[in-house]
TORKOLGU-203063 format. One record per residue (C-alpha): residue in one letter; residue number from 1; x, y, z. Coordinates in steps of 0.001 Angstrom, whole numbers. Layout:
BEGIN
 residu num    east   north      up
      A NUM       X       Y       Z
...
***
This chain:
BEGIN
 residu num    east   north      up
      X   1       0       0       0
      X   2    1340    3036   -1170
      X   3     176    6504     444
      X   4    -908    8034   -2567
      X   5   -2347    7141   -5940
      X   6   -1910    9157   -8613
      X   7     996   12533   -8394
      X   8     -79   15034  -11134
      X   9    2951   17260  -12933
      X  10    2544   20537  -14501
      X  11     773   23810  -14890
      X  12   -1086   25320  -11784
      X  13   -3430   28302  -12387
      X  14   -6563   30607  -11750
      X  15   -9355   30643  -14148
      X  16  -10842   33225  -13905
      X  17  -14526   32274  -15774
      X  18  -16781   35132  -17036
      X  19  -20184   34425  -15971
      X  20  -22105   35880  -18817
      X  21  -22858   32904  -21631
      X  22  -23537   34115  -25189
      X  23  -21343   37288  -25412
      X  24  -17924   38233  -26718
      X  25  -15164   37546  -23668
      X  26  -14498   41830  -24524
      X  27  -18342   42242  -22727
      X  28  -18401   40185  -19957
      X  29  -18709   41913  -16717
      X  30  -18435   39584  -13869
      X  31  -16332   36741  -13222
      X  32  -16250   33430  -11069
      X  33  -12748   32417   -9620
      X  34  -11624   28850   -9904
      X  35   -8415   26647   -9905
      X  36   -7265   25350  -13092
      X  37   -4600   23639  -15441
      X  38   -4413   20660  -16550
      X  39   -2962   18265  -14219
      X  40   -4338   20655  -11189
      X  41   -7872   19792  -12524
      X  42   -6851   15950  -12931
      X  43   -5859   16057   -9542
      X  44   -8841   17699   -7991
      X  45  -11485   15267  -10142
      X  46   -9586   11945   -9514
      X  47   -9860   13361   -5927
      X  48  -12968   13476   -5926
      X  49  -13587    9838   -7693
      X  50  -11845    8767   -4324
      X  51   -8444    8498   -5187
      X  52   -5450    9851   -3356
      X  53   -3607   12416   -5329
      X  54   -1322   15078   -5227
      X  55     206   17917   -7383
      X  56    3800   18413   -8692
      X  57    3798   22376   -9124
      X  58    4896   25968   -8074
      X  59    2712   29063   -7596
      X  60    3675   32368   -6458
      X  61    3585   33571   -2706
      X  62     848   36017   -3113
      X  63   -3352   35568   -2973
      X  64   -3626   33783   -6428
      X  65    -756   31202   -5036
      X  66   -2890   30781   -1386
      X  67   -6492   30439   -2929
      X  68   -4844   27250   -4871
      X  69   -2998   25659   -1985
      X  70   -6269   26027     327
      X  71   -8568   25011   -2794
      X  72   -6286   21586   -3331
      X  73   -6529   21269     342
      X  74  -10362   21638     487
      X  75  -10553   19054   -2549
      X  76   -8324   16697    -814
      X  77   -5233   17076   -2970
      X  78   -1771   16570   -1323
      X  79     316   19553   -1480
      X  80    3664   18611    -671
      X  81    4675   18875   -3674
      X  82    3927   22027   -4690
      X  83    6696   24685   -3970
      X  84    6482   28430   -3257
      X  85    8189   30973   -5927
      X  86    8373   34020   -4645
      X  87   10065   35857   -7638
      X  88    7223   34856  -10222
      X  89    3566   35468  -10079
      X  90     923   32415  -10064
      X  91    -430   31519  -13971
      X  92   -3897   33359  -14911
      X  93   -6573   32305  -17287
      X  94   -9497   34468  -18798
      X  95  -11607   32435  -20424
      X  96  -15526   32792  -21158
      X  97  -18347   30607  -23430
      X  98  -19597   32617  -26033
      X  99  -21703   29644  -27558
      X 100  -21443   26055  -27927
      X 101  -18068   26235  -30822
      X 102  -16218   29054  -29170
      X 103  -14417   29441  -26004
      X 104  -12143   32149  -26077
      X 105   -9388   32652  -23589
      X 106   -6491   34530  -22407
      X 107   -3179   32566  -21165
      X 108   -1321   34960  -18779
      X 109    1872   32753  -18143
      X 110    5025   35304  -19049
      X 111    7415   33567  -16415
      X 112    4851   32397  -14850
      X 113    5525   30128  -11001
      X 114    4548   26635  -12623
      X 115    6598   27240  -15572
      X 116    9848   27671  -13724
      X 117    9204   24111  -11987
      X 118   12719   22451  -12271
      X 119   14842   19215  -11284
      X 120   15232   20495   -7976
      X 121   12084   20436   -7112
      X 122   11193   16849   -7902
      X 123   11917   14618   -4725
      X 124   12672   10743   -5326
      X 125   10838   10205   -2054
      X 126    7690   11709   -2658
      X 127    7581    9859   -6089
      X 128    7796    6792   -4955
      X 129    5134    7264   -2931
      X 130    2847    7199   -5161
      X 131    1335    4239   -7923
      X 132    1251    6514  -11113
      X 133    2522    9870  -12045
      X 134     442   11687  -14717
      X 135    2452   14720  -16842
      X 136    1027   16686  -19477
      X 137    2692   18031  -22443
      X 138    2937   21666  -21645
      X 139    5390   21124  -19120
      X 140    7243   19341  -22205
      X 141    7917   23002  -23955
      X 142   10505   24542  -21831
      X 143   13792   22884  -20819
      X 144   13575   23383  -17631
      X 145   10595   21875  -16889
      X 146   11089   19475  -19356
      X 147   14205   18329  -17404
      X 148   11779   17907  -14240
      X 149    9249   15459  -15829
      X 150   11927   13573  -17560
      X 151   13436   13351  -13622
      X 152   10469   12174  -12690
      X 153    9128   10060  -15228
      X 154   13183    8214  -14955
      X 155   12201    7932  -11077
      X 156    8592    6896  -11691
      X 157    9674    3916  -13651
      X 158   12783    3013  -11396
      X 159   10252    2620   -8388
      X 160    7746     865  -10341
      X 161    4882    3578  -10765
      X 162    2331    3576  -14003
      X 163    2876    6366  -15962
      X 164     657    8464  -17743
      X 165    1024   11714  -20887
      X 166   -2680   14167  -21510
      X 167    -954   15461  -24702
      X 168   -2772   18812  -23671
      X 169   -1688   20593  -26924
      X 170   -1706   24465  -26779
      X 171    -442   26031  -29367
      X 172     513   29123  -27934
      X 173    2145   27469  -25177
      X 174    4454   25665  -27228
      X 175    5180   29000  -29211
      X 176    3460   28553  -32387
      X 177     429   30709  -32134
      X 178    -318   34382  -31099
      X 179   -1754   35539  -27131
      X 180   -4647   36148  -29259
      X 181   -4937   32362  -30324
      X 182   -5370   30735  -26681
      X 183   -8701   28940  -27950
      X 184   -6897   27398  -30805
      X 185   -6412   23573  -30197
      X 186   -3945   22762  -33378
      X 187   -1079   24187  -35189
      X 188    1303   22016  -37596
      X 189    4853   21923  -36024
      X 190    7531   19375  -36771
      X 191    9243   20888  -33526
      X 192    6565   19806  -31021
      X 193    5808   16350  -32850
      X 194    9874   15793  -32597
      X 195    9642   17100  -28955
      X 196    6465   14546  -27647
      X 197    7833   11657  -29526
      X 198   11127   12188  -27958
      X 199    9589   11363  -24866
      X 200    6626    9189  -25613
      X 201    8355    6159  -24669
      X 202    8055    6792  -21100
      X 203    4712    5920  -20870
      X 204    2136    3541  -20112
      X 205   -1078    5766  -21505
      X 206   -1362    8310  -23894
      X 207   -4713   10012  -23961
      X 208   -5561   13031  -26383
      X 209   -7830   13955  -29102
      X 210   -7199   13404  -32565
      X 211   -5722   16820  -32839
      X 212   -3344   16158  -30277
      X 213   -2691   12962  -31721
      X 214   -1830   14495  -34982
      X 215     260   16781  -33380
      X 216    1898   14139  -31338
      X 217    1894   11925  -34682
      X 218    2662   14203  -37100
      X 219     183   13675  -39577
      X 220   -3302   15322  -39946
      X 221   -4895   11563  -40818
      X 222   -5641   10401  -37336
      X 223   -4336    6589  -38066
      X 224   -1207    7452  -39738
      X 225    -647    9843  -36543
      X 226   -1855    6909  -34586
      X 227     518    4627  -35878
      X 228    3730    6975  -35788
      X 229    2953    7063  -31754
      X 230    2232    3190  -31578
      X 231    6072    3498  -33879
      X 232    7902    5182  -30176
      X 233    5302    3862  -27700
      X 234    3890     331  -26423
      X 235    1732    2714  -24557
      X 236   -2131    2055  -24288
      X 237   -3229    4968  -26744
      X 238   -6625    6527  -25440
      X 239   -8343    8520  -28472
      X 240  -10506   11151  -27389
      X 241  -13429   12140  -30560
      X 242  -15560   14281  -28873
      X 243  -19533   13350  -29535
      X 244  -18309   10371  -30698
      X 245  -16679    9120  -27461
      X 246  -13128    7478  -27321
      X 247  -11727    4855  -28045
      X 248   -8406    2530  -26836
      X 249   -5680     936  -28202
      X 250   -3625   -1437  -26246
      X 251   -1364   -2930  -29692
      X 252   -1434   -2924  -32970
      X 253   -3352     206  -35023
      X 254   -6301   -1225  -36700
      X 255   -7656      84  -40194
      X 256  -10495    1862  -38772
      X 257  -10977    4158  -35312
      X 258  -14282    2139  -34639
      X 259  -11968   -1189  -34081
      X 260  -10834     219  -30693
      X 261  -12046    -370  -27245
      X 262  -14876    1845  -26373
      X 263  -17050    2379  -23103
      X 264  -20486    3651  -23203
      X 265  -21570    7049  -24251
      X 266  -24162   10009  -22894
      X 267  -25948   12110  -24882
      X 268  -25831   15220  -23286
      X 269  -26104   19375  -24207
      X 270  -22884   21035  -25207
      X 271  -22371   23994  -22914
      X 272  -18679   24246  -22140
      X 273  -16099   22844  -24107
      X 274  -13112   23770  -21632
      X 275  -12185   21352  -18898
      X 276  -13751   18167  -20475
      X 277  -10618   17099  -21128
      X 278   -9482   16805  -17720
      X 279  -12905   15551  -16332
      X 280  -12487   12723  -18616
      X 281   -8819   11614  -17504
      X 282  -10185   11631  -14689
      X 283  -12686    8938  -14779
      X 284  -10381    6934  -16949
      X 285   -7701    6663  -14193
      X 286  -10286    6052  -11799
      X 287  -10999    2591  -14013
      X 288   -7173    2571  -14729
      X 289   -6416    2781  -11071
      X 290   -8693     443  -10035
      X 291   -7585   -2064  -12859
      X 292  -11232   -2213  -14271
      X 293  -11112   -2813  -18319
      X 294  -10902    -154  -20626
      X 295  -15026    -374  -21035
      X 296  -15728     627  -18086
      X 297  -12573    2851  -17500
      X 298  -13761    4537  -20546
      X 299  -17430    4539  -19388
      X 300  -16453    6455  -16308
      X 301  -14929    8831  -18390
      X 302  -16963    9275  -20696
      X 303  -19334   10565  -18048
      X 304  -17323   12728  -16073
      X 305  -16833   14163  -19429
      X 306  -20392   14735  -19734
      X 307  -20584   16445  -16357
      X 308  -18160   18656  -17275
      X 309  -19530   19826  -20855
      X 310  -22501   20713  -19261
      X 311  -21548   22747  -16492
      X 312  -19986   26512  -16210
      X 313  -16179   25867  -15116
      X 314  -13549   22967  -14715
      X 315  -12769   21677  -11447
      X 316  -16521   22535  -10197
      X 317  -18240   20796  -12718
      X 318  -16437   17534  -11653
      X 319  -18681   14453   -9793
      X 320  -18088   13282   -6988
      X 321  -17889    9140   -6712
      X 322  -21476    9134   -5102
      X 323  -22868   11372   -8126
      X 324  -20994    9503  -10621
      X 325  -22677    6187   -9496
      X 326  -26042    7267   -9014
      X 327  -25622    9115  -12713
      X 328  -24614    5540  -14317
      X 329  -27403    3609  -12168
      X 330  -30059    5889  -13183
      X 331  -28987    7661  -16505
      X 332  -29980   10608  -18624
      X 333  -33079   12205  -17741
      X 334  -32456   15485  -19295
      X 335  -29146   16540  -21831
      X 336  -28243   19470  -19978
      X 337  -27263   18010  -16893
      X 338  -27025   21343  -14933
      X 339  -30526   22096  -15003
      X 340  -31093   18318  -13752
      X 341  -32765   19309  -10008
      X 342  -32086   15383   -8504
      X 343  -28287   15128  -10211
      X 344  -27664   19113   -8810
      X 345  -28492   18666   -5486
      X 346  -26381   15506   -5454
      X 347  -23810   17717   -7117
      X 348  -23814   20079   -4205
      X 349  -24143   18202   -1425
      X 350  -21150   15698   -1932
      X 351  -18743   18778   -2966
      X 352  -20005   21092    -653
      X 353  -17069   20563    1527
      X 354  -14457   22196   -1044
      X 355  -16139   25731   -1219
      X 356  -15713   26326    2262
      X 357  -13039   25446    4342
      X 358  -13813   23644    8202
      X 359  -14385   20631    9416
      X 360  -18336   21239   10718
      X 361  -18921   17529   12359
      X 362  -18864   19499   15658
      X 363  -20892   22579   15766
      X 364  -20374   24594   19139
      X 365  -22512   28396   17739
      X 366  -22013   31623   19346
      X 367  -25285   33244   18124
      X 368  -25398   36611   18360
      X 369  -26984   37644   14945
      X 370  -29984   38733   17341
      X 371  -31403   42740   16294
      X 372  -34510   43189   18180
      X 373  -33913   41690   21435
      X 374  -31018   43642   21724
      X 375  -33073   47591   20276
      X 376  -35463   46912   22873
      X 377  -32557   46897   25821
      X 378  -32252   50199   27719
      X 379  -29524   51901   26815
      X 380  -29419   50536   23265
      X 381  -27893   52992   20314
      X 382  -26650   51586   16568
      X 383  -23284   52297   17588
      X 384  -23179   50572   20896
      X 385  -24948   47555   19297
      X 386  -21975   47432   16623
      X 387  -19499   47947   19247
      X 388  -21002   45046   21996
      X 389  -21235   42589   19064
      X 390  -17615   42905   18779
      X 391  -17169   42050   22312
      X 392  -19346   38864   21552
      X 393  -16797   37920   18505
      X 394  -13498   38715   20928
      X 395  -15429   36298   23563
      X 396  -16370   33516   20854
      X 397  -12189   33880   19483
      X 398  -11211   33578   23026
      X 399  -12685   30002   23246
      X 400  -12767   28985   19693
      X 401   -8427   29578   20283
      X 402   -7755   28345   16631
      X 403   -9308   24920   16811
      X 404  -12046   23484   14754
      X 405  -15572   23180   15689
      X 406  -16797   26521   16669
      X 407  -19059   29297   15012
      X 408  -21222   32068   15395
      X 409  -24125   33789   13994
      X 410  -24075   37484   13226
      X 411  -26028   39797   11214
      X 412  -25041   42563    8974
      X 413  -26936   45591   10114
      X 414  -25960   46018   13189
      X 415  -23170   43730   13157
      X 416  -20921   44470   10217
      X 417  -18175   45297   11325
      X 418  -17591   41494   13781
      X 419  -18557   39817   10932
      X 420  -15843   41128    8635
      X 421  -13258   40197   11464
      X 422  -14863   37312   11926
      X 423  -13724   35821    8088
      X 424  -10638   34151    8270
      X 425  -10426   33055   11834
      X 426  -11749   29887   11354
      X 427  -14936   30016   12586
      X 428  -18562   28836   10918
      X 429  -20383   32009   10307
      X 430  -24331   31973    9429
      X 431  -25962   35108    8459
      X 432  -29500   36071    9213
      X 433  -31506   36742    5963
      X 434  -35077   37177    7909
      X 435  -36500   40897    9434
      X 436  -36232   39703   12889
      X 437  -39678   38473   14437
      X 438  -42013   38564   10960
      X 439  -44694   36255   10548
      X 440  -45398   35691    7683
      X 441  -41756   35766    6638
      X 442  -39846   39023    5432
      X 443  -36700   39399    4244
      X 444  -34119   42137    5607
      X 445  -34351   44729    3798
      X 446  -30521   45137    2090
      X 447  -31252   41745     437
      X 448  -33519   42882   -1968
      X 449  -36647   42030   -3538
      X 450  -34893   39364   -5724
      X 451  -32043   38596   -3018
      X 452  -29743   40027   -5361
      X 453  -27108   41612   -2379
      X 454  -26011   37761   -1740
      X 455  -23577   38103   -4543
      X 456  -21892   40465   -2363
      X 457  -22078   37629     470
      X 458  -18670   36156    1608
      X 459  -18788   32734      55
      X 460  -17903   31656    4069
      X 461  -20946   32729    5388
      X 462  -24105   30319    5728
      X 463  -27301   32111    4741
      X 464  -29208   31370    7556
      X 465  -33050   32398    7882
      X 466  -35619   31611   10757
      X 467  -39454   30874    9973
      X 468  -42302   31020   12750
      X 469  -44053   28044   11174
      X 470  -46741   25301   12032
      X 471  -48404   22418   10775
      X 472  -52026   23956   11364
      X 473  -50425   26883    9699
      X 474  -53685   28464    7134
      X 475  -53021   27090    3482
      X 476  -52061   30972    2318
      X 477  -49613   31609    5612
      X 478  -47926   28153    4755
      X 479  -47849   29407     667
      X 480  -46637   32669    1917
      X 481  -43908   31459    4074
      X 482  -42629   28625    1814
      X 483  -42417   31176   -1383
      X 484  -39988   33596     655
      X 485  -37662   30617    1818
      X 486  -37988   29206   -1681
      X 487  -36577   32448   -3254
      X 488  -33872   32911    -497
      X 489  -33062   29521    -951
      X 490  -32718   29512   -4629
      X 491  -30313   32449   -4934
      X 492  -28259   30999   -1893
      X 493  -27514   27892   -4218
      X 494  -27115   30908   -7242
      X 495  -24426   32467   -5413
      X 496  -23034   29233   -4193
      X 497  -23496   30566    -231
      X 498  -24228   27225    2310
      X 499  -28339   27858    3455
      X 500  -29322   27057    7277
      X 501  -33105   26819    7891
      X 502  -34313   27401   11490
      X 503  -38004   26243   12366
      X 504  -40034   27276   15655
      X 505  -43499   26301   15698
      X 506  -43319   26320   19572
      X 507  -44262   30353   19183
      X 508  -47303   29533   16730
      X 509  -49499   26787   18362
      X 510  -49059   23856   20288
      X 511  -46683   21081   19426
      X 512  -45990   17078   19412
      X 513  -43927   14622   18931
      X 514  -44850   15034   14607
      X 515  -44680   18910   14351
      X 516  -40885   19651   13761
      X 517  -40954   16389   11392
      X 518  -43955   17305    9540
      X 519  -42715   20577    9124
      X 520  -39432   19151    7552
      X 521  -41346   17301    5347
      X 522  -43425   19962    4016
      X 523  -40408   22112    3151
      X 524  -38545   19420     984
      X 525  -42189   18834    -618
      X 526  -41438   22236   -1539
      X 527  -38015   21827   -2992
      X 528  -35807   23177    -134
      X 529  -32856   21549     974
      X 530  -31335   23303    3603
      X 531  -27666   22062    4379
      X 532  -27869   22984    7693
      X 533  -30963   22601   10220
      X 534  -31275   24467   13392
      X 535  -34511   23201   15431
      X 536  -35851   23688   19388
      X 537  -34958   21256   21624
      X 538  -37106   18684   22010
      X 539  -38206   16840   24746
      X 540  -38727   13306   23955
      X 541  -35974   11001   21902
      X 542  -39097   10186   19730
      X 543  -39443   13878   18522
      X 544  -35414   13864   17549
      X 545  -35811   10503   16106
      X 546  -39457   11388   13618
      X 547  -37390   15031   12527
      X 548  -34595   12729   11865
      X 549  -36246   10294    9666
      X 550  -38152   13033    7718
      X 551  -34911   14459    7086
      X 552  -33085   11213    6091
      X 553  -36104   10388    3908
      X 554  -35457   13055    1334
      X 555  -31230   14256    2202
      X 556  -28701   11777    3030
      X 557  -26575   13879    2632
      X 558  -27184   17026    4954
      X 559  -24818   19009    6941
      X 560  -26643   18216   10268
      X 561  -28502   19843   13217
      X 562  -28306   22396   15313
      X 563  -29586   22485   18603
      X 564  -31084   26165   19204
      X 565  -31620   28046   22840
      X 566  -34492   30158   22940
      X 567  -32968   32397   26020
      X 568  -32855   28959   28299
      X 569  -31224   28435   31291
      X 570  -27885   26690   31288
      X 571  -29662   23823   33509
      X 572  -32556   22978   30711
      X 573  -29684   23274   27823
      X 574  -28024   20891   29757
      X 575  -31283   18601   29865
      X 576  -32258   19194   26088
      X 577  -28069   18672   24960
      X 578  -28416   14635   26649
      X 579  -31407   14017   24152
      X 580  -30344   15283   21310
      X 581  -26863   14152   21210
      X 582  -28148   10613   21244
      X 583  -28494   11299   17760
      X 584  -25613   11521   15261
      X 585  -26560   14243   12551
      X 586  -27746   16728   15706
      X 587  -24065   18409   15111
      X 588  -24096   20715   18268
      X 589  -26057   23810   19275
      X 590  -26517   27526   18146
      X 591  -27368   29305   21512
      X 592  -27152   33342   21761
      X 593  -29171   34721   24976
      X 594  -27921   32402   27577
      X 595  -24516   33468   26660
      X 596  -24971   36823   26524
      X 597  -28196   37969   27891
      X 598  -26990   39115   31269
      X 599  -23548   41149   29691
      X 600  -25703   42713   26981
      X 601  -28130   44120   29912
      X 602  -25404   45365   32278
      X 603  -23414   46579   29345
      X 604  -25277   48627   27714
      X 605  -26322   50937   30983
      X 606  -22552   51138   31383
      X 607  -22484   48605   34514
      X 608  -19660   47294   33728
      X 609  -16820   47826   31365
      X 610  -15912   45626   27746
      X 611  -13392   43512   29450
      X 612  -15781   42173   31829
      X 613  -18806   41312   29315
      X 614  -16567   39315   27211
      X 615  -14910   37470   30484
      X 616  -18585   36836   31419
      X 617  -19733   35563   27651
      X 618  -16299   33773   27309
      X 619  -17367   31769   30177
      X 620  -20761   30962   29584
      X 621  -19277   29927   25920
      X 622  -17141   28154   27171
      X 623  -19014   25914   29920
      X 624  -21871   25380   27166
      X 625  -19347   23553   25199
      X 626  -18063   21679   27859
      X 627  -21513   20603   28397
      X 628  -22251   19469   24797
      X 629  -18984   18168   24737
      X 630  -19993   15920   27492
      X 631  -23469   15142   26417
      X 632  -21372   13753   23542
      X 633  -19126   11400   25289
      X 634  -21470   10017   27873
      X 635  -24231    9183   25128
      X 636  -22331    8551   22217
      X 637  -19272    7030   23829
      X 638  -17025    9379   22645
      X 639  -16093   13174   22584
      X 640  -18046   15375   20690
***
């Protein structure tokens, strides 16, 4: 058993991905951020297929160079090999769709990090940790990095590892077409077919498209090129011919493409052109990996493939294993698989985890998003509100103290200025969306009628909105209500922000053992799937276990539950914690006025000074998680 599977070599970059579809890349006006090159992608989608990988690369010590470390990281790609250059910047891509034939782009590589990879910078360690190193042929253009691969392709053999060439033919990476020409896929040149071929015989698979075959070939008829490779190579030759599918050679060239192996097909929308590439390596070394035949290795990526033409971006448009499976089990229902409501949700909720960073399988909340409760305390101005709820974030840093597992809730209109600080540290943060107390459900304000102001949403915080709901609710109160967390929901998902939906029918009518779970139901019957729950306490292990089930029963996949406080002494949290952590997906609690109920009172009459309120919330914090953290270990067996 080796530690990793697969190390990917070469270029490491920002895309940076206009979000307008249909116009020239000179009109765009907005853009969505996202790692890319080619063996970064490959990395991050065999990753997510469930196979260990890491990255052979440099980027440059500056923000570019930090949002793809921490993106690799969130994806689950090893980073050790990826070195720091601080005298180069990190690569840059602009790239847009302006139909379903052209996708223009921008290369800005001029001494770019990756590019200055080198010898040193391959270790003979970290290689042979590994089953299969992957290369592509950019990295082939330049001598220096040239002389890297060739290291570790000569070190990848000597220790045994498959090896594996995505041709990955630029043009204007090798030299031989214009800035301008970034979208062009082939250019004749006897210098890059004499370059590849020099080097082809390292490898076990070759995988391009016929125009990278021909480049790699020499010859614009695909078999002759075909055959010139199979001339250097006893490589397995992977053909990729787009609508067509691909096909694989493991010896001799036959007379006719339609002799090779070939996997089944999907007959999907073409949106987006860039990235398919990589999806589909991908799912081939996934079969490759996993020795599975070239069928199904080329059925698997064939489909990731699919996902990717028909989704905006690279990496993001890559399954994960669990989508992947349930796409092949139940098939094509509609061709443009991002409008597909069952495959999108899948989507989302089993690659959630690399948009944000955190691990959230503890959930100790500092909720202090509250803006009524604390207008109606004596004593209360704007500026003293924005001031105390910056004593609540120094009291929630104090015993978060860098480790994992702790949040808070704070709002934006009277809390702005915390929750700034507050991204970065570490910490969850939900947002309230909701005007604090409506029934039926408003929206603040600053959101807008269309909750267009999430775009300007950190993409750390958790949209988070509360709704005083009930089973007996009136058929035009329940319409109402589900229409405003519908719409909130929606552009949550738009603007790719986590959603967290609190119920409290408590406050409406009396409730049971059925209300919270009935309530559940009701909103998934609608088409919401919050990834985060935050429900009262509840008294009986019956009530846990019925809002359990009605969540399980349309979301396997949810975030969790939290536990909320409703201004409750520390004795009855103490009572409701024992119950509910006797249940796995209750995560922890979001609890506000117990913490800080009695400092917000004394504090804002000027009883005492800032130093005691947060010693006094600090504490309360603090002994709340030690209580949850307890509930956890004598119910559950083990610490929370």
């Amino acid at each position: 058993m080796k530690a990793l599977d697969v190390i990917t070599i070469g270029r490491a970059s920002v895309d940076i991905y206009g979000s307008q579809v249909g116009g020239r890349l000179e009109d765009m006006g907005s853009f969505e951020k996202y790692i890319g090159g080619s063996p970064t992608n490959i990395a991050c989608g065999s990753a997510r297929l469930g196979l260990k990988t890491a990255l052979i690369s440099r980027v440059g010590n500056e923000h570019m160079g930090r949002f793809i470390l921490e993106q690799l990281a969130r994806e689950g790609v090893a980073t050790d090999g990826v070195k720091i250059d601080s005298e180069r910047l990190t690569a840059l891509v602009i790239l847009g769709i302006r139909d379903d034939t052209q996708f223009p782009l921008i290369f800005y590589r001029e001494n770019c990090a990756d590019m200055a990879l080198c010898e040193d910078d391959i270790d003979e360690a970290f290689i042979a940790s590994a089953r299969a190193v992957v290369v592509t042929g950019t990295h082939l253009s330049h001598p220096r990095t040239e002389a890297a691969v060739i290291k570790a392709l000569t070190l990848a053999r000597r220790h045994g590892l498959r090896t594996a060439l995505d041709i990955d033919y630029r043009p204007n990476l090798w030299g031989v077409a214009g800035h301008g020409d970034g979208e062009s896929r082939f250019v004749e040149s006897a210098n890059v077919t004499a370059k590849l071929q020099s080097s082809l015989h390292y490898f076990d698979l070759i995988v391009g498209t016929e125009e990278e075959f021909h480049i790699a070939g020499g010859s614009i008829d695909t078999l002759a090129a075909l055959g010139a490779v199979r001339a250097v190579s006893a490589a397995t030759l992977v053909c990729k011919r787009g609508p067509l599918g691909a096909v694989a050679f493991e010896g001799e060239i036959p007379e006719s493409l339609d002799k090779g192996q070939s996997g089944q097909g999907f007959p999907i929308e073409v949106f987006n052109v860039l990235g398919a590439g990589d999806g589909f390596f991908s799912g081939l070394l996934r079969g490759w990996m996993t020795d599975q035949d070239w069928s199904t290795s080329l059925k698997y990526a064939n489909a990731c493939g699919a996902f990717a033409v028909s989704r905006h971006g690279c990496t993001p448009a890559y399954p994960s294993w669990e989508e992947l499976q349930f796409f092949l089990k139940r098939g094509v229902v509609r061709p443009d698989l991002r409008n597909d409501p069952e495959l999108e949700q899948i989507h989302w909720s089993t690659t959630r985890h690399t948009r944000v960073n955190g691990d959230w399988s503890t959930m100790r909340v500092f909720a202090f998003d509250h803006r009524m409760q604390l207008e109606q305390m004596d004593g209360y101005t704007p500026e003293k509100g924005a001031a105390f709820k910056e004593l609540c974030l120094d009291a929630a840093l104090r015993v978060q103290n860098g480790e994992s597992g702790y949040g808070i809730l704070c709002d934006n209109r009277i809390g702005r200025s915390a929750l700034h600080r507050a991204s970065g540290t570490g910490l969850w943060i939900g947002r309230p969306a909701e005007w604090p107390g409506s029934r039926p459900l408003t929206l603040e304000p600053e959101l807008g009628t269309d909750c267009g102001a999430l775009v300007e949403w950190a993409r750390e915080d958790v949209v988070k909105v509360l709704c005083f709901c009930h089973p007996n609710d009136d058929a035009q109160t329940r319409a109402a209500q589900e229409a405003t967390v519908s719409r909130l929901f929606a552009a949550a998902r738009r603007n790719k922000l986590e959603f967290l939906l609190e119920i409290i029918p408590s406050k409406v009518g009396a409730t049971d053992d059925m209300t919270t779970a009935t309530l559940i139901h009701q909103f998934y019957v609608a088409g919401i799937y919050p990834d985060w729950w935050k429900l009262e306490p509840m008294k009986t292990q019956t009530g846990w276990a019925n809002a359990i089930a009605a969540i399980e029963a349309h979301d396997t996949h949810t975030r969790g539950i939290v536990v909320l406080g409703l201004d409750a002494t520390e004795a009855e949290l103490s009572a409701s914690f024992e119950i509910a952590a006797g249940f796995d997906l209750v995560k922890g609690f979001a609890v506000g006025r117990t913490i800080f109920g009695e400092a917000a009172r004394r504090w804002f009459i000027g009883s005492v000074p800032d130093q005691v309120a947060v010693d006094d919330m600090a504490t309360r914090y603090a002994r709340l998680c030690r209580v949850w953290d307890a509930s956890c270990k004598k119910v559950r067996g083990r610490a929370a």
